[in-house]
C-alpha positions as a printed Julia matrix, in Angstrom:
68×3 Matrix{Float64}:
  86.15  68.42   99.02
  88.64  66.14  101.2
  87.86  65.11  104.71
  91.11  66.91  105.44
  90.72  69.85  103.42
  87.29  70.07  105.1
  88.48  69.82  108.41
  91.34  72.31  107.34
  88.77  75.26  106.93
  86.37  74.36  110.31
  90.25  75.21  111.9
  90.37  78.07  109.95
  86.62  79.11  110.91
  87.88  78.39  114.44
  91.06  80.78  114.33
  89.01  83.61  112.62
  86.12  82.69  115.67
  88.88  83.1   118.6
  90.38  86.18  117.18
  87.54  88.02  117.07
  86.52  86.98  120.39
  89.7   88.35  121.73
  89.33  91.39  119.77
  85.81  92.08  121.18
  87.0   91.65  124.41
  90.56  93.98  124.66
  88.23  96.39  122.97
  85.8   96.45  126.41
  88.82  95.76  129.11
  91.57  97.48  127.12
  94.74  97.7   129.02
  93.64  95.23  131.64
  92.79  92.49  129.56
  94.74  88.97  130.58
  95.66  87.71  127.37
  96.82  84.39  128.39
  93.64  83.56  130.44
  91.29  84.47  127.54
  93.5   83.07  125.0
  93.09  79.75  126.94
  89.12  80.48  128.3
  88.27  80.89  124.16
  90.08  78.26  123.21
  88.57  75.79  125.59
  85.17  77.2   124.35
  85.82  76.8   120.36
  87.23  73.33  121.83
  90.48  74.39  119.81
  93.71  72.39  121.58
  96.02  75.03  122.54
  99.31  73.96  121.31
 100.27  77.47  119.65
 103.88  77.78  119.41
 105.26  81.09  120.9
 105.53  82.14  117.7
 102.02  81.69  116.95
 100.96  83.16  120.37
 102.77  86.31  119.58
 101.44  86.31  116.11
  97.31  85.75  117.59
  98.18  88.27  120.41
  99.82  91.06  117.68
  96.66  90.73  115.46
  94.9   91.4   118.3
  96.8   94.3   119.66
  95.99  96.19  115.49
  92.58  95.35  115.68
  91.23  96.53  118.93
């Protein structure tokens, strides 16, 4: 396995880490949940650089919307 194929699926991990994160925590706060501070918060934690496009913002916050 390639260093960047490697590196490739630890962003994956990461992704698949902050979802669920977010997930966990619109399930407890629900309606009241500020998306943009947690987004940021989790992806300071998972040390993730948080250049999402809107498009991808929309897309992580949608996914998150479904699942909770």
């Amino acid at each position: 396995m390639g260093l960047e194929k490697l590196n490739c699926e630890i962003g994956r991990y990461k992704i698949y880490v902050l979802i669920k994160k977010l997930v966990e925590k619109a399930k407890k706060e629900k309606d009241s949940m500020n998306f943009d501070f947690w987004l940021k918060k989790y992806c300071d934690e998972l040390n993730i650089e948080k250049n999402f496009s809107k498009k991808e913002i929309q897309a992580i916050a949608d996914r998150v919307r479904s699942e909770a």
